[in-house]
N, C-alpha and C positions, 0 to 999 in steps of 0.2 A: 504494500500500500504506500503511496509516495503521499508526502506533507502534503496539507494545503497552507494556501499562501492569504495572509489577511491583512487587511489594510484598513485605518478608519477614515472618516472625513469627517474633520471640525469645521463646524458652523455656527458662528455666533452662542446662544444661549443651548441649541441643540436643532435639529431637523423638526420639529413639532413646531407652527409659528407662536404657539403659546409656551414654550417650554419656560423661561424666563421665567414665570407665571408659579413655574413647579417648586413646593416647598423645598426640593434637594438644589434646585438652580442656584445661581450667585449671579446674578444681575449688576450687581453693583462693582462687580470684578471684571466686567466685559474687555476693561481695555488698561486692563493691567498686563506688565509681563508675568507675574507672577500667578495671574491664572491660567494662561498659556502652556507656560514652564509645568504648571501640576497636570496638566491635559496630557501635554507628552511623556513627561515621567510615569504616570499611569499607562499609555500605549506601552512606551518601553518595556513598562513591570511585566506585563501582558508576551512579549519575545514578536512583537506586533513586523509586520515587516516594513512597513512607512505609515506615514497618516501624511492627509492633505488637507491642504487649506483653502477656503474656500476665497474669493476675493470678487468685487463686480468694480465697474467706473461710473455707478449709479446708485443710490440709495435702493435696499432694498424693498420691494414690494409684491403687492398680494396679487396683482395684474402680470401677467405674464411680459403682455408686452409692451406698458406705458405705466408711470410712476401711481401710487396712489397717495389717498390723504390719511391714514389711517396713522392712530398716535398710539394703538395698544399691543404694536409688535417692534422685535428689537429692531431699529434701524440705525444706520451706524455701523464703522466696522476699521480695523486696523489694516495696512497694507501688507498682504501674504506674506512677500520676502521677505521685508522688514523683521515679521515675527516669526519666521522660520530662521534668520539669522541670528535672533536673539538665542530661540530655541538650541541651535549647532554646540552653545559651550554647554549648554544645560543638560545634554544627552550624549550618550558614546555610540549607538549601536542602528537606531531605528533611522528609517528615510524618511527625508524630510522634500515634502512635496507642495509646492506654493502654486497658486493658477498665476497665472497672468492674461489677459484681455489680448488679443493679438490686432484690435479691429481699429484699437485708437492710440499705440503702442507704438516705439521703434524697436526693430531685432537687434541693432546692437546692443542698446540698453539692457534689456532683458538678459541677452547671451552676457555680460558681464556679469550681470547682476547674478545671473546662476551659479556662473564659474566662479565665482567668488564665494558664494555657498556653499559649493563642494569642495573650496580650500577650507572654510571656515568648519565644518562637520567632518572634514580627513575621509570624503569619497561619501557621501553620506545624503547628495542632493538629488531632487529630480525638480520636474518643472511638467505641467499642465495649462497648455495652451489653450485657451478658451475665445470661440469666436463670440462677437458681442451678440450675433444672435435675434431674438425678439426685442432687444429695447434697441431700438431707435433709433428713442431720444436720448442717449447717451451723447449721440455726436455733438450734440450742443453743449456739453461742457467743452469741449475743444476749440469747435470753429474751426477746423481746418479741413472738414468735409462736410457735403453734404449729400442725406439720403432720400433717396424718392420716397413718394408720400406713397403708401398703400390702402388702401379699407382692410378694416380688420376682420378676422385675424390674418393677416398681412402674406407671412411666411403658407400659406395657405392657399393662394392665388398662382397662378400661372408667373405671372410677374413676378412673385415675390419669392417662387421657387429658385427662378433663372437667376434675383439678387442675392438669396442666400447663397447658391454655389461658387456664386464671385467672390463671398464671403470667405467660404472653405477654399478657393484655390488662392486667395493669399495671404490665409494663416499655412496653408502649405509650404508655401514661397518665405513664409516668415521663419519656418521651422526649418527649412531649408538653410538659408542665412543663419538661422543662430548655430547648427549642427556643423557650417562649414567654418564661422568664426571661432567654434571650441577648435576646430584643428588646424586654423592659421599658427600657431606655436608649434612647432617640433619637441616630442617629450626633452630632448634632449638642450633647445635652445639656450637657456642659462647655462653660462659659465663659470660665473662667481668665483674667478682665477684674482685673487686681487694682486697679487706678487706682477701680475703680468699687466694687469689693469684691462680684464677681457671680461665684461660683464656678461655680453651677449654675444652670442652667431646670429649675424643678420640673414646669415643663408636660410634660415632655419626659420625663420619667420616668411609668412603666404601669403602675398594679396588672394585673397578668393573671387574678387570681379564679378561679384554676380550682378546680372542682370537680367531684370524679368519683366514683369507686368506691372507691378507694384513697387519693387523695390529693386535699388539702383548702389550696391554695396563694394565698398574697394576692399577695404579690409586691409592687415591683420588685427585685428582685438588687442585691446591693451591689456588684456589678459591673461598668462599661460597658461596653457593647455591645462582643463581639471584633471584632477587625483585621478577621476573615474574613466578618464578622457574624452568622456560622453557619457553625461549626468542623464540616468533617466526620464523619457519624455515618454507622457501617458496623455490620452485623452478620453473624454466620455463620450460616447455617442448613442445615438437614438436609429438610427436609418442609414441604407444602404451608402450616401454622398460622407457623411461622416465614418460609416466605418474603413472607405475607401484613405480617407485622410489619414484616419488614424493607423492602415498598413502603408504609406506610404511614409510615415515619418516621425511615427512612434516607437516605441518599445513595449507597451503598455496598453492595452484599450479598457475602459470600463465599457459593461454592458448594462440594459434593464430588463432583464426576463421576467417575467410575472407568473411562472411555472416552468416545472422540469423541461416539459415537451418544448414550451417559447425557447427556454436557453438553447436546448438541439436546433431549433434555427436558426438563431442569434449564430449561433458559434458556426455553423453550415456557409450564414450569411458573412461573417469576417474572413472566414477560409477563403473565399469566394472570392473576397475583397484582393485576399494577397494577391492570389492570382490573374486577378484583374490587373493590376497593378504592377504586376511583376517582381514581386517586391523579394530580395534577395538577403541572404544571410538570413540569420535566426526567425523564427515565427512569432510573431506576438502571442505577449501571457494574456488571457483571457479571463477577467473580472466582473463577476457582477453583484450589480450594486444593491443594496436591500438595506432598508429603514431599518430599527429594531428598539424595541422597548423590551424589556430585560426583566425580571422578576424571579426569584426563587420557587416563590409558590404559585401557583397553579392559578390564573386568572386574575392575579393583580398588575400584570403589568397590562393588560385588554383594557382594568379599569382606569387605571392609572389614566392611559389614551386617551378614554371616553373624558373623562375629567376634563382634558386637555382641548378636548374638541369639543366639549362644551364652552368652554373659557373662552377660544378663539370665534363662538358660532355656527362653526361648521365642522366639518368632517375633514379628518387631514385626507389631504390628493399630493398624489406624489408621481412621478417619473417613475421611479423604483417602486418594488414589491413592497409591501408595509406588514413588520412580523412584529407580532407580541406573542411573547409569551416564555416558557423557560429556558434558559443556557441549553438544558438538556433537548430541548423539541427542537431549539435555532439548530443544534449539532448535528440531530436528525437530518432536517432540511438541508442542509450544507453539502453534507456527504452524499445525499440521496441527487442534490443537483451538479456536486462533482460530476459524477459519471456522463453528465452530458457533456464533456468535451471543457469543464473549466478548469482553470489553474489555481483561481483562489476567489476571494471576495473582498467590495470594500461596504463595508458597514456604517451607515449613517444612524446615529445616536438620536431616538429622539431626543434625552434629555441631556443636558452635559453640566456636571460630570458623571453622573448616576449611571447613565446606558453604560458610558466607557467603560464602567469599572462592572456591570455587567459582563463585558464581551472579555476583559481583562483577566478580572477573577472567578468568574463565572461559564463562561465557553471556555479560555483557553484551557482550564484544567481538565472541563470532558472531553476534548477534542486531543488532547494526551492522554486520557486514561484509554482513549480508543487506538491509540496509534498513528493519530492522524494531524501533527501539529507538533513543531519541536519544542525542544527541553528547554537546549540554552541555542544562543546566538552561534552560529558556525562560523560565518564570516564578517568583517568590518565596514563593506562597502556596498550600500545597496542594492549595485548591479550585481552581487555578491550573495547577496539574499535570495536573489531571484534566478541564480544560475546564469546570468548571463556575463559573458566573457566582456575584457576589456577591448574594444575596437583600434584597431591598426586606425593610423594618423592617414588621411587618405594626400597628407600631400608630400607626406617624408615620403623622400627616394631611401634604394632599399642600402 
């Protein structure tokens, strides 16, 4: 029986829009480091293989795709990397996975900002591309584009089809650029000869010259090349355009199955992808995503929920599966949707910290008493965790 692979994703107060609300919540901690720092120490405790963070260029809201007025959900929010760099001294082992927006964004920024993160964590970074998607009106914080008007729901239209994929081929483009700026550095480029006074081989450093539809890059990165030499890139996808993206420039895809039988397509549907795509070297690990409210006994974490969706009005709706119930029944479920072709899960907390220390204390020990989930940390370095090998520099000669 091989491991499975688990991952969390932190959101604000928790995945529930009322969780804030929850007597175990910590509201008033939202934008501390220090509740951050307890988030991932608890994944760590957990032998967790990353957690992600979630981040938008928008205030959150209950409208999918325009802001709303609503004053009784958390809004507000710290910037990803930011607090995943904080997070790097605060943990030794776990990856550390930050979104970034690719839609009102530059690639170099970001590729520094990564590569810098997987110095700061010693191999220990990934990064999740996020197109902006349904909002908008995001562009209007910038001013430096603008988006056609659609009727809603927008991305739903013919038109709005043909903009989203414009979307996806230049977060492609952008993921492209950051993957080729991690390897404008030669492993080998610093010198640090001081006797000689040879700090650098300039041979060794790459313009990469990309140029495409969107982006127009000379490059090298002021950067050197990360620990990992290519920091983990994951993304999440809903549909055939995005899981194409995601073989084309990931390492990583999240899925949303909503049953065994869904994930057997889902997973039919990425394989599919690769080969579409042509996509070479390793295959992408296969993730899917699922809510969870957590409870020991038997129907308290269902009520728990109910509470929650009362508080917020309605009924939580989610992208991903929505589970409550015990460590022991999630472990069931896990294993029973393993066989359809996944590699692991990433688990959305309704409550936090509460879920976390569900899936932490609570799964990861039956998921070991099964054989199915390791003991301790094997290796130091994300792509390390996940078996995947460090990638040759594609622009060192041999």
């Amino acid at each position: 029986m091989t491991g499975l692979h688990l991952a969390v994703a932190l959101a604000d107060a928790g995945w529930h829009p009322a969780a804030w609300r929850d007597p175990a919540a910590r509201p008033g901690a939202l934008f501390t480091a220090r509740y951050w720092a307890g988030l991932a120490a608890e994944a760590e405790r957990g032998l967790l293989d990353l957690l992600t963070i979630e981040d938008s260029l928008g205030l959150q809201s209950s409208d999918p795709v325009a802001p709303d007025d609503r004053t009784d959900q958390v809004r507000g929010r710290l910037d990803a990397v930011l607090v995943a760099a904080r997070l790097a001294p605060a943990t030794s082992r776990i990856g550390l996975v930050p979104t970034t927006i690719t839609t009102h964004t530059e690639p170099f920024h970001v590729s520094i900002g990564i590569a810098s993160l997987d110095y700061a964590s010693r191999g220990r970074a990934g990064w999740r591309p996020q197109v902006a998607g349904a909002r908008l009106s995001d562009a209007a914080h910038f001013g430096r584009r603008t988006f056609p008007e659609f009727d809603l729901p927008w991305f739903a239209t013919p038109d709005g089809k043909a903009f989203s994929a414009e979307l996806f081929g230049e977060a492609a483009d952008f993921v492209e650029v950051v993957r080729r700026l991690w390897d404008s550095w030669e492993d080998d480029a610093e010198i640090r000869d001081a006797a000689t006074g040879r700090f650098l081989d300039r041979d060794k450093l790459h313009y990469i010259d990309f140029e495409g539809a969107h982006f127009s890059v000379r490059g090298p990165s002021i950067t050197p090349r990360p620990p990992q030499g290519q920091p983990l890139v994951t993304a999440l996808a809903h549909d055939v355009g995005p899981y194409e993206f995601a073989a084309r420039g990931a390492d990583v895809v999240y899925i949303t199955p909503h049953s065994r039988p869904d994930a057997v397509t889902i997973v039919a549907q990425v394989r599919e992808a690769e080969r579409t795509t042509g996509r070479v070297g390793e295959p992408l690990r296969i993730f899917a995503d699922l809510v969870v409210f957590l409870d020991d006994v038997p129907g308290a974490a269902l009520a728990r929920k109910a509470r929650l969706d009362e508080l917020d009005g309605a009924a939580l709706a989610s992208d991903a599966e929505i589970f409550a119930g015990t460590p022991g029944e999630l472990a069931d479920l896990l294993l029973d949707w393993r066989d359809a072709g996944l590699d692991g899960f990433r688990l959305r907390p309704g409550v936090l910290p509460s879920d976390l220390e569900g899936i932490a204390r609570g799964l990861v020990p039956v998921l070991q008493g099964r054989g199915a989930f390791r003991t301790a940390y094997e290796t130091t370095t994300l792509r390390g965790h996940l078996g995947l090998s460090r990638p040759a520099n594609r622009y060192a000669t041999a």
